[in-house]
Backbone as a printed PyTorch tensor [residue, N CA C, xyz], in Angstrom:
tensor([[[-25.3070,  -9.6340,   1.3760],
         [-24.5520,  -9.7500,   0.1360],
         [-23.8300,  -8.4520,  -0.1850]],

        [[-24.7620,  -7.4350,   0.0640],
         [-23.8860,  -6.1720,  -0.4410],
         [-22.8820,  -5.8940,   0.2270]],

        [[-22.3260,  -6.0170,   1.5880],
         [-21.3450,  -6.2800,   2.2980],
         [-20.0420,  -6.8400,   1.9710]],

        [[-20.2530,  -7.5500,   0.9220],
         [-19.3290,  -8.6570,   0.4320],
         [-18.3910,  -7.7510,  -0.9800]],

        [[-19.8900,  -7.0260,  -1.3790],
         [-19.3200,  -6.7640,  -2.7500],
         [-17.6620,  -5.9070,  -2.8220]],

        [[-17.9690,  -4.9890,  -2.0230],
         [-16.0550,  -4.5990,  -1.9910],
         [-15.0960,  -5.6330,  -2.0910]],

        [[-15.4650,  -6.8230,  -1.1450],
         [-13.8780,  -7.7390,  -1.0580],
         [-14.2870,  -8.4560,  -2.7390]],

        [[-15.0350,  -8.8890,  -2.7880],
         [-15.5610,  -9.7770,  -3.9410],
         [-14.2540,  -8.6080,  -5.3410]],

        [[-15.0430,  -7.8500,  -5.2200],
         [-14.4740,  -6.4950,  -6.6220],
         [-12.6520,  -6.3680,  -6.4920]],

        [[-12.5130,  -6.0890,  -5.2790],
         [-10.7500,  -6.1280,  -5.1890],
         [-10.3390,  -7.3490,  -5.3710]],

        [[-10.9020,  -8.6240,  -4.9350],
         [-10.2100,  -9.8500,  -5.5730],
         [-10.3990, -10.0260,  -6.8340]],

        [[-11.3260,  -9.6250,  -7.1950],
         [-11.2870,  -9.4890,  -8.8920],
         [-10.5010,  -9.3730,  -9.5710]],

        [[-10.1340,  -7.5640,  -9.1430],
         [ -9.0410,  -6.5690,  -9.7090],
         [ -7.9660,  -7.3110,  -9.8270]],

        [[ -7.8950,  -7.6150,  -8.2970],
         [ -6.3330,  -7.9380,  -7.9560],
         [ -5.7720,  -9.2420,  -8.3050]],

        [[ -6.3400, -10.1730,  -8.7740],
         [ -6.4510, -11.6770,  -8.8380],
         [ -6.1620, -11.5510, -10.7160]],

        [[ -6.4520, -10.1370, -11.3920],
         [ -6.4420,  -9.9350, -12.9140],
         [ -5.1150,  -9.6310, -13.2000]],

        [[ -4.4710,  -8.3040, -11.9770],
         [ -3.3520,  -7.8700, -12.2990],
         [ -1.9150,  -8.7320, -11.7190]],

        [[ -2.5320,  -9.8010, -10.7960],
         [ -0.8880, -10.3990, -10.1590],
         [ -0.5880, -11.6600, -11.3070]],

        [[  0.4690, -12.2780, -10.8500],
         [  0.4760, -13.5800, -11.9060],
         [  0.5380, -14.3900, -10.3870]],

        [[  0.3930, -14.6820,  -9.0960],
         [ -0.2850, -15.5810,  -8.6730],
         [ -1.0800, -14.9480,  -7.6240]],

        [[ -2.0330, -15.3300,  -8.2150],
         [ -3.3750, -14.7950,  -7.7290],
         [ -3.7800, -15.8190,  -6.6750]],

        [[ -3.4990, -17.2880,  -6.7970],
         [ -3.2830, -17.9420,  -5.0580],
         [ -2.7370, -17.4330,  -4.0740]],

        [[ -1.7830, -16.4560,  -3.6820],
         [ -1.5980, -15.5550,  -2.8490],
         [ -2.1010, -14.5860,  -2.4220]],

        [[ -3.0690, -14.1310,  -3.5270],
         [ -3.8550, -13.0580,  -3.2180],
         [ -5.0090, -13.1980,  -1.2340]],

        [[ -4.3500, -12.6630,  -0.6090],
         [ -5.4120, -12.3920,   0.7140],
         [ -6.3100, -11.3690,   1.3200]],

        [[ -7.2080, -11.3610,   1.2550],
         [ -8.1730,  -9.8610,   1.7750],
         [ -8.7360, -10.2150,   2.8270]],

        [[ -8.8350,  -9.5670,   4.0850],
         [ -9.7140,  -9.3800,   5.2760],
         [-10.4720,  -7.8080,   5.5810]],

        [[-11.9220,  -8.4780,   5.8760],
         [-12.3460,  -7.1950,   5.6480],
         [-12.5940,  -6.6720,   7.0940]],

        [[-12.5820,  -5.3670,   7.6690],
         [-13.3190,  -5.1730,   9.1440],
         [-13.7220,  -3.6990,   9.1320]],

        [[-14.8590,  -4.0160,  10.1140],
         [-15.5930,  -2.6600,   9.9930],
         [-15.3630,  -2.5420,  11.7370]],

        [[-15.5460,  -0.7630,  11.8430],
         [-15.2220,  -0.3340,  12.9710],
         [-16.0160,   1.3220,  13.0790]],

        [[-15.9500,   2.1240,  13.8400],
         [-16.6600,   3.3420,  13.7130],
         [-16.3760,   4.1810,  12.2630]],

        [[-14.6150,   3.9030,  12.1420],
         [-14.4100,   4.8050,  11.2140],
         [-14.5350,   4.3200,   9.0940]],

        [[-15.3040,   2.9860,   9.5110],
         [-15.4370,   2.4280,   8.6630],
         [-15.3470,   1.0540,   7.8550]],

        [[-14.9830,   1.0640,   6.6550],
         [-14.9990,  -0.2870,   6.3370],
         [-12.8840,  -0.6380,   5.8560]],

        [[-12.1210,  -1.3150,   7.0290],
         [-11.2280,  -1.1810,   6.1780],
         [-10.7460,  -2.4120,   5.9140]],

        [[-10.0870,  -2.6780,   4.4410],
         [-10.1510,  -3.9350,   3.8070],
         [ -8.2070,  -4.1070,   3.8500]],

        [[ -7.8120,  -5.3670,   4.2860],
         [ -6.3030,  -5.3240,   4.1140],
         [ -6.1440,  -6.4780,   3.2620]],

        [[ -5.1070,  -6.1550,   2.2540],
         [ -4.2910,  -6.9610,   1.3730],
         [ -2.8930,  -7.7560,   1.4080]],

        [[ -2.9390,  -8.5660,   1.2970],
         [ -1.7000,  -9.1700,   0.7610],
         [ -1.7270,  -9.9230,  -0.3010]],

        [[ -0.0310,  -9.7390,  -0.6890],
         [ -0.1500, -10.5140,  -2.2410],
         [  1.3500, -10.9500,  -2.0840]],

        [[  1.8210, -11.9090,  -2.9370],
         [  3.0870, -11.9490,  -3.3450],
         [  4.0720, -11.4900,  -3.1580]],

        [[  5.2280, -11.7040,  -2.6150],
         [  6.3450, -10.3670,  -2.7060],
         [  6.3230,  -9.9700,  -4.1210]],

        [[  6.4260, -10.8210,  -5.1140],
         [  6.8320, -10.5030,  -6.6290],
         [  5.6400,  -9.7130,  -7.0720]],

        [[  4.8790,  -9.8460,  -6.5880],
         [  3.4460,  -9.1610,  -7.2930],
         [  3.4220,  -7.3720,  -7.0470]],

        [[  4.6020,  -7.1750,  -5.4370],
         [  3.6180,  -5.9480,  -5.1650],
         [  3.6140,  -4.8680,  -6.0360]],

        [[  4.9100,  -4.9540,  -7.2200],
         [  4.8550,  -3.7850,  -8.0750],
         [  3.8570,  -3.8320,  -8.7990]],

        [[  3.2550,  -4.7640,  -8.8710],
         [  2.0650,  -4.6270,  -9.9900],
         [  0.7960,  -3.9900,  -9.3320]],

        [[  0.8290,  -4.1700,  -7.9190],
         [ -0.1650,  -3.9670,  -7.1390],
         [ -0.0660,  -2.1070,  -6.7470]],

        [[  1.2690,  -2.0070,  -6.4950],
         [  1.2490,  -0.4410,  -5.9730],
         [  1.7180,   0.3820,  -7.4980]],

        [[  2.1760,   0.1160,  -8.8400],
         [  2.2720,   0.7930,  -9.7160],
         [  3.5230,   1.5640,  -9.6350]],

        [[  3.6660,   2.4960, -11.1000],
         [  4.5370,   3.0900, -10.8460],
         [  4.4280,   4.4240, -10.1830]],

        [[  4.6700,   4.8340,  -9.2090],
         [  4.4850,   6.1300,  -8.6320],
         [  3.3060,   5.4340,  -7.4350]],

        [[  2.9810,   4.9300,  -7.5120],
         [  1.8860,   4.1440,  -6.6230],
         [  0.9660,   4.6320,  -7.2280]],

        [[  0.4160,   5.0680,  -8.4950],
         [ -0.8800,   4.9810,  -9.1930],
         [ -1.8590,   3.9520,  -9.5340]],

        [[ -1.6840,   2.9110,  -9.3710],
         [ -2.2130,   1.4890,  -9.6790],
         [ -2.7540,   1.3600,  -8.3650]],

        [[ -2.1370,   1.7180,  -7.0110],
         [ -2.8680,   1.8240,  -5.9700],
         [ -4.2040,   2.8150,  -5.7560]],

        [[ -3.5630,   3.7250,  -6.1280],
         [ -4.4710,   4.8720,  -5.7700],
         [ -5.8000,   4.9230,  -6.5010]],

        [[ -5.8900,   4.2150,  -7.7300],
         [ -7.0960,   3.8830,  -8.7520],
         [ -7.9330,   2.7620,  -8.2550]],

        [[ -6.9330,   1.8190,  -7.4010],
         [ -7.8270,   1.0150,  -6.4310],
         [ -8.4370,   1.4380,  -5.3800]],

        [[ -7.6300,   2.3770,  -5.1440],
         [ -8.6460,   2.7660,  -3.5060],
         [ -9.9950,   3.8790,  -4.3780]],

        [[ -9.3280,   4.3110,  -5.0180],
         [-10.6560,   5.2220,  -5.6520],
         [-11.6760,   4.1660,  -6.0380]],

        [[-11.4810,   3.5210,  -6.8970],
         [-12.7280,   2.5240,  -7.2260],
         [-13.1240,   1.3960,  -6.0000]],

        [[-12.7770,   1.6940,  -4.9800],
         [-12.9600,   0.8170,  -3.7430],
         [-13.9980,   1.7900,  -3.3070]],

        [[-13.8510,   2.7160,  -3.1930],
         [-14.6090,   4.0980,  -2.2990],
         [-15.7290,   4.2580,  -3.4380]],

        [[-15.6260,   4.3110,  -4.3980],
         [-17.1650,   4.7370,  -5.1160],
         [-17.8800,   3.2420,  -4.6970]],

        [[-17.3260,   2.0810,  -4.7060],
         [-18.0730,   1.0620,  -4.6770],
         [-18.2720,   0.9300,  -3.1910]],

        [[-17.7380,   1.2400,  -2.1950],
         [-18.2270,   2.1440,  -0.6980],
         [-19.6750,   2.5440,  -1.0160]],

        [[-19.5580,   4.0760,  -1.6060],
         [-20.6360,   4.9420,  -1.8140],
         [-21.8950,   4.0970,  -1.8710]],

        [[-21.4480,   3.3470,  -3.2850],
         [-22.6170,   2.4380,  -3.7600],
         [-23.4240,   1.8330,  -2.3980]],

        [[-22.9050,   1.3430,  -1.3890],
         [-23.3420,   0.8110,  -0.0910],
         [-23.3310,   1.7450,   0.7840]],

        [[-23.3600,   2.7530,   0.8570],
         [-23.2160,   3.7860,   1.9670],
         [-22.1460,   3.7670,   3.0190]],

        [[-20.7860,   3.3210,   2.6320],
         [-20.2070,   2.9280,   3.8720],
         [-18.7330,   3.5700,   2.8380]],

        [[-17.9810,   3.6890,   3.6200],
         [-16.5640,   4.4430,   3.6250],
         [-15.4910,   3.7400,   4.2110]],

        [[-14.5820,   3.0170,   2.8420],
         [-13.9590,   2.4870,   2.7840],
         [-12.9680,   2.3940,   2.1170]],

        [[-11.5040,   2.0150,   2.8770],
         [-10.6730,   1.8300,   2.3740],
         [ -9.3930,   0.8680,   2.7690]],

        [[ -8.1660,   0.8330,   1.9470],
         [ -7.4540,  -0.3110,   1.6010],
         [ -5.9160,  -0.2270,   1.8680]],

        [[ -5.9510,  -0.9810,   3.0870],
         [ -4.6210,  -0.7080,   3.3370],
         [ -3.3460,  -2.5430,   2.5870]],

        [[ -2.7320,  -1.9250,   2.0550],
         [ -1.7090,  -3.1560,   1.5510],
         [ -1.0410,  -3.4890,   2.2600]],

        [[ -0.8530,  -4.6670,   2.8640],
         [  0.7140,  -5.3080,   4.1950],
         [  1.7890,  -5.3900,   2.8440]],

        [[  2.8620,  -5.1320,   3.5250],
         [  4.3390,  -5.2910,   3.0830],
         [  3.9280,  -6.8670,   3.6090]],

        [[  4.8040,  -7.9780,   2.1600],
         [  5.1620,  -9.1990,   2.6180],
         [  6.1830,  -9.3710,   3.7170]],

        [[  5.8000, -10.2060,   4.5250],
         [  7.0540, -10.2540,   5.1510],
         [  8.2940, -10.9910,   4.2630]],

        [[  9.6470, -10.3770,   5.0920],
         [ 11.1280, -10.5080,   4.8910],
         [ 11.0450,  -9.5120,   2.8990]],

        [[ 10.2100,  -8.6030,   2.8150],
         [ 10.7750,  -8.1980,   1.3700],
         [ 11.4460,  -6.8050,   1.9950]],

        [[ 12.2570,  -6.2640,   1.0860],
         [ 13.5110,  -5.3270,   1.6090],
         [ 12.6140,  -4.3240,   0.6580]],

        [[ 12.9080,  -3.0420,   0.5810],
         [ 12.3540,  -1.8460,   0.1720],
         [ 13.9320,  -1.2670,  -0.6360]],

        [[ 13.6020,  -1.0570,  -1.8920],
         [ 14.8540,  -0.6010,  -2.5130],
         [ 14.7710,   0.7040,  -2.4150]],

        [[ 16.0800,   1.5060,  -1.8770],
         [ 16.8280,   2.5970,  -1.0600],
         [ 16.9160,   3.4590,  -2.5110]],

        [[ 16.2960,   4.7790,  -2.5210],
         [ 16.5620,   5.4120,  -3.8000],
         [ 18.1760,   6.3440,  -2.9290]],

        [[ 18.7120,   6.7410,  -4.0020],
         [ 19.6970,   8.3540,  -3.5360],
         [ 19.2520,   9.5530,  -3.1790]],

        [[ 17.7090,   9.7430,  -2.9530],
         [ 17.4930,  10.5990,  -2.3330],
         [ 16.7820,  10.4210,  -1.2950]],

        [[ 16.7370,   8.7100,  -0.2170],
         [ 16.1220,   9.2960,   0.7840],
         [ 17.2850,   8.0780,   1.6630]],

        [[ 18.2830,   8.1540,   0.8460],
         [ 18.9360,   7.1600,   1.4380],
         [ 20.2940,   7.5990,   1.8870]],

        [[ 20.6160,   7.4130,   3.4200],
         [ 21.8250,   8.7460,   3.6800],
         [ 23.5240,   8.3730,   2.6590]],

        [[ 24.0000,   9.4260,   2.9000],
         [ 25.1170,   9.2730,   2.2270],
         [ 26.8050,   8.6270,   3.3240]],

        [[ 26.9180,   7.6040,   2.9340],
         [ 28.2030,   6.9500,   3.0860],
         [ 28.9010,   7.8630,   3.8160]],

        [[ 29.0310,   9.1620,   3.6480],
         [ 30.2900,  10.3470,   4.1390],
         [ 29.3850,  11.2740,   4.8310]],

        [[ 28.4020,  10.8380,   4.9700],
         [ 27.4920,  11.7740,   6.3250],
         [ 27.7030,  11.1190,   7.6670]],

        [[ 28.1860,  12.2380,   8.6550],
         [ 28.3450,  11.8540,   9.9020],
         [ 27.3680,  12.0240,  10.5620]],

        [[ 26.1280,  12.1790,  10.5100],
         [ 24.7420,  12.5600,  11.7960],
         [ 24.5230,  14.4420,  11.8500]],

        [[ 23.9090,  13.9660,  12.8470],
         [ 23.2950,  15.3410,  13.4350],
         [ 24.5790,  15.7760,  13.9810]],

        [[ 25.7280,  15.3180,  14.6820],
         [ 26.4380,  15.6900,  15.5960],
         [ 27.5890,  16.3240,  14.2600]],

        [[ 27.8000,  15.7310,  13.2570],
         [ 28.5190,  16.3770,  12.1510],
         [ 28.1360,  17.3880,  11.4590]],

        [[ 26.1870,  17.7610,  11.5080],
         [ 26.0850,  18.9100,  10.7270],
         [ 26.3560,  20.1640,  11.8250]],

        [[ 26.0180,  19.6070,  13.2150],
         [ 26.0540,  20.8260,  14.1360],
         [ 27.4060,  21.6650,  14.5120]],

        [[ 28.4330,  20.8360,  14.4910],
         [ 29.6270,  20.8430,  14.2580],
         [ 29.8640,  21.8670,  12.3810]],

        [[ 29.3520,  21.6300,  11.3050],
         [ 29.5730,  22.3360,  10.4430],
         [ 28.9090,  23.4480,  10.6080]],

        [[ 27.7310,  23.7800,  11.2790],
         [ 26.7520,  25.0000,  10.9920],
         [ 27.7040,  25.8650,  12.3290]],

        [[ 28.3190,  25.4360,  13.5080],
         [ 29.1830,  26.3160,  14.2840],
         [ 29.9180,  26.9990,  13.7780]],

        [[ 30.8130,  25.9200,  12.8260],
         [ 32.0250,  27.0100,  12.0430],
         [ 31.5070,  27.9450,  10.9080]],

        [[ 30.4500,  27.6070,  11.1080],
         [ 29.9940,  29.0160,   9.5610],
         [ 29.9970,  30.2520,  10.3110]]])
C-alpha cells in the first residue's frame, strides 16, 4: 500500500487543480535511481499544472519528495508535453526575423 501512496496523492492534487481530471494519467516506475512518476494531463490543463514561472510544479515535486521521505524512497515527477501542443515563443529566446546565423555574426565580429 505504501507504494501506492505517491501516485494516489498526485492524482489527488492534480485531479483538484485541472478542470478535466479524466485526462489526468500517472505511471509510476522504480529503477536504481529511484521512484519516477510521469504525468499527463490535458493540453488545456498544462498551465494549471506547471504554474506561473513553473511554481505550481515545483511545489509538486517538493511535496512528492517529502511524501518519498515518508517511504524511504526518492522520488520524482517528470510531466509529458501533450502531444501536437506548440510551446509559445517568448522575444527573448526566440530568434529575430533579421538575424542571419552564425555565418552573419562571424562575418560582423571580422569587420570590427
Amino acid at each position: 500500500m505504501s507504494e501506492t501512496r505517491d501516485v494516489e496523492f498526485l492524482e489527488y492534487i492534480v485531479k483538484e487543480l485541472v478542470d478535466n481530471p479524466e485526462a489526468v494519467k500517472v505511471d509510476r516506475k522504480v529503477d536504481e535511481m529511484g521512484v519516477l512518476i510521469s504525468l499527463d494531463v490535458d493540453s488545456a490543463d498544462m498551465g494549471k499544472i506547471i504554474g506561473k514561472s513553473g511554481n505550481t510544479a515545483k511545489a509538486i515535486r517538493t511535496l512528492l519528495r517529502v511524501v518519498g521521505m515518508k517511504n524511504n524512497s526518492r522520488v520524482n515527477l517528470k510531466i509529458n508535453e501533450p502531444e501536437g501542443s506548440v510551446r509559445p515563443t517568448s522575444q527573448f529566446n526566440a530568434p529575430s526575423e533579421d538575424a542571419g546565423g552564425i555565418d552573419s555574426a562571424m562575418e560582423d565580429l571580422k569587420s570590427l
